[in-house]
N, C-alpha and C positions, 0 to 999 in steps of 0.2 A: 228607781233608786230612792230611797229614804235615807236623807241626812239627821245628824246626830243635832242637838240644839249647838254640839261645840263648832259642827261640820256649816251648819248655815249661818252661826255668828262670823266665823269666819270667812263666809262667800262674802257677805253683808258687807263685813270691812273692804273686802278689794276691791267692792263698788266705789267704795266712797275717794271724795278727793280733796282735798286742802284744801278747808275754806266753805264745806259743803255745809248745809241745815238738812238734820233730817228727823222724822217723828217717825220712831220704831214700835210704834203702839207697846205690849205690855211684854217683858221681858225681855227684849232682845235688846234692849241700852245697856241693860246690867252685863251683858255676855261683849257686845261688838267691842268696846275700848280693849279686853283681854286684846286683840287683834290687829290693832290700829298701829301702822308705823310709828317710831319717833318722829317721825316729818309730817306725820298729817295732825293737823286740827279740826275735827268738824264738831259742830256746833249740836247737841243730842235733843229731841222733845221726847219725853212720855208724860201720857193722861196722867199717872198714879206718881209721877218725880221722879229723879235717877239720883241723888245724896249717895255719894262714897263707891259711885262706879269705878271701875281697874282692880288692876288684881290687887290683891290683898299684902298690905305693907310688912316687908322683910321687918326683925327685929330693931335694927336703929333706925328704920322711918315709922315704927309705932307710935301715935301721939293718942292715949288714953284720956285727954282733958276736952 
């Protein structure tokens, strides 16, 4: 079975647990947050940065500045 990158961001999350550190090597920090309960916090590394991971802000949380 082959997962989709949405399919294994998603496995990735239900790994994790409140409070966890994890280093997702490249790509997969930008996708797991989409996936992350409201209740969990875990703490993300990658080699290349993760700047403005989570989905993409509705109209009145846009900040342009």
């Amino acid at each position: 079975m082959v997962l989709s990158r949405e399919e294994l961001a998603a496995r990735v999350a239900a790994e994790l647990r409140d409070g966890d550190y994890v280093n997702l090597g490249i790509g997969m920090p930008t996708l797991v947050p989409n996936y992350l309960g409201d209740d969990i916090t875990v703490v993300l590394h990658s080699e290349n940065g993760i700047l403005g991971v989570g989905p993409y802000p509705d109209d009145e949380h846009v900040d342009p500045t």
